[in-house]
C-alpha positions in Angstrom: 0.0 0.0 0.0 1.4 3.0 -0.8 2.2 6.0 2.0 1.7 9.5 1.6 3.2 12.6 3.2 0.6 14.7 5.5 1.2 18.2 7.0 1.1 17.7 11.0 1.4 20.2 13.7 5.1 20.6 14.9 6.2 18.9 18.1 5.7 20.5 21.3 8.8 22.9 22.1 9.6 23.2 18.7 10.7 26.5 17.4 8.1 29.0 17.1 8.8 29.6 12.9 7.8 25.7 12.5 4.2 26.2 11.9 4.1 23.1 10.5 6.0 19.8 9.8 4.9 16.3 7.8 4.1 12.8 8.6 3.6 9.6 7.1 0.3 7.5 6.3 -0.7 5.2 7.2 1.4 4.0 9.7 1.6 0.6 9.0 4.4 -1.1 11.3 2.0 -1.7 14.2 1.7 -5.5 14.6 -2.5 -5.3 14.9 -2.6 -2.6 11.8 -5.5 -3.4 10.0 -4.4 -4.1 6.2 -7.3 -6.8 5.6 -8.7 -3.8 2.6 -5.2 -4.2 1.1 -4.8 -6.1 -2.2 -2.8 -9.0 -1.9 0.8 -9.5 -4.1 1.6 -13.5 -4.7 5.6 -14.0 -4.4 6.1 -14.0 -8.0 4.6 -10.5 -7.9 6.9 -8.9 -5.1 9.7 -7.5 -7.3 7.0 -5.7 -9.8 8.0 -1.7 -9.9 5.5 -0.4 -7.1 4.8 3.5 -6.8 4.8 6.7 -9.3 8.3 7.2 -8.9 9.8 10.8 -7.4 9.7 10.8 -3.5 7.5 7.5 -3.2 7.4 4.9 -0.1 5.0 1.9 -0.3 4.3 -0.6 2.7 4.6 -4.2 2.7 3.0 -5.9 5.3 3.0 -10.4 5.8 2.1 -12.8 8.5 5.1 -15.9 8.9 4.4 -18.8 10.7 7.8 -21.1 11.6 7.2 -24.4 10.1 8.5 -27.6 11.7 10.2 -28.8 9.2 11.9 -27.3 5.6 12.9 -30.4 4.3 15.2 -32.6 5.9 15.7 -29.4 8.3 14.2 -29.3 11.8 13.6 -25.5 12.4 13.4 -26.1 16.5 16.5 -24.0 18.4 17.3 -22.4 15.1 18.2 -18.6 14.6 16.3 -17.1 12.1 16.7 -14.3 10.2 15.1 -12.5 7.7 16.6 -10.3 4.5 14.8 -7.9 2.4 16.3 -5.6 0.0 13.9 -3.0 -1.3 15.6 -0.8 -4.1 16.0 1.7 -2.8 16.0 1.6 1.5 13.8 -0.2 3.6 12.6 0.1 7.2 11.8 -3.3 8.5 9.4 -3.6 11.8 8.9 -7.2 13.5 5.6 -8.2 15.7 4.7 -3.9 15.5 8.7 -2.9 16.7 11.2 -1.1 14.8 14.5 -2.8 16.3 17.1 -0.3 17.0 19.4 1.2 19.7 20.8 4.6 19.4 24.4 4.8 18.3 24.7 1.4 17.1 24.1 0.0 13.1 20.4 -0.7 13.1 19.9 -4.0 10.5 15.7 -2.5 10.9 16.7 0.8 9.7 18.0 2.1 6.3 21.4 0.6 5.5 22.3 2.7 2.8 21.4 2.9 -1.0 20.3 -0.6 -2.4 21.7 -2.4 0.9 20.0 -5.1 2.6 18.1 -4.9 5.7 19.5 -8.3 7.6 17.0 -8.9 10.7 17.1 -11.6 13.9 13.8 -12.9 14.5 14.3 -15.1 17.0 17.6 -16.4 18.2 16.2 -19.7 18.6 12.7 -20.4 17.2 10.0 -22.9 17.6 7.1 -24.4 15.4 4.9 -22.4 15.6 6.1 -19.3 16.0 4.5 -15.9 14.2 6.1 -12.7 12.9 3.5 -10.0 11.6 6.4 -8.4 9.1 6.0 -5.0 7.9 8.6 -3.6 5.5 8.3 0.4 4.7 10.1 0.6 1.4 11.4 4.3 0.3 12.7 5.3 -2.9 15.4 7.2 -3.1 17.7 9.4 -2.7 15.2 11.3 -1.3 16.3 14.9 -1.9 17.0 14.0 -5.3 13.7 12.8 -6.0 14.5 9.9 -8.8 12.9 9.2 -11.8 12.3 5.3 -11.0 10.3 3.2 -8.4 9.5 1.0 -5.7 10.3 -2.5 -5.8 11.9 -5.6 -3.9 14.8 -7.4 -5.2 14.9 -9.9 -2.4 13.0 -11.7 0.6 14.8 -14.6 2.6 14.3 -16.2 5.4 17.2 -18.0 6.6 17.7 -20.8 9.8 21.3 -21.1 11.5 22.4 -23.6 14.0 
């Protein structure tokens, strides 16, 4: 679904020539969002080019389930992490939380142009488990405002012993 940019009042204690600022909606990273109106994209249809182009951020939002098994593999005790790279930055929230800490590389937050977004799920999962995923993709640079669009060039979910 794609986000717009809103005009919002500016923060409290901000300075007095800020008579207004902007915002983003929806705001879709909450885990109990409700994006049941939203059309749904089949996985062959994830890396179609997604917006208008220019200044453009469009939300991706999925439910995951951890399976017993893939394959031979027993996912029980497994790390699991997930990888999207949106072209051009991504913002990647797990169960409605943004994972960061101040001063430290965030893999949630934008990782630079075209970089991939690398997240821990769970350090050691279980069947069973759920992950509401919502991915804000952004195009970008964003003061350039480019000529192209929104799109994924990769999902993964990956296990580690």
């Amino acid at each position: 679904m794609e986000a717009k940019i809103i005009e919002a009042k500016p923060i409290p204690g901000a300075m007095p020539q800020y008579k207004t600022t902007y915002d983003i909606t929806p705001k879709a990273g909450d885990a109990y969002f409700d994006d049941s109106k939203w059309p749904a994209i089949e996985p062959k249809e994830l890396a179609a080019r997604r917006s208008g182009g220019h200044v453009a951020f469009i939300w991706y939002r999925t439910n995951l389930t951890i399976p017993a098994r893939i394959g031979d593999f027993e996912t029980t005790g497994a790390k699991a992490v997930l990888t999207v790279l949106v072209d051009d930055y991504a913002e990647v929230w797990i169960n409605g939380q943004i994972p960061r800490r101040a001063g430290y590389p965030s893999p949630a937050t934008i990782q630079g142009f075209n970089m991939p977004n690398r997240v821990v799920l769970s350090e050691s999962v279980k069947p069973g488990d759920r992950f509401q995923i919502a991915v804000f993709g952004i195009n970008g640079p964003i003061s350039i405002a480019p000529a192209n669009t929104v799109w994924f060039r990769e999902a993964r979910l990956e296990f580690y012993r």
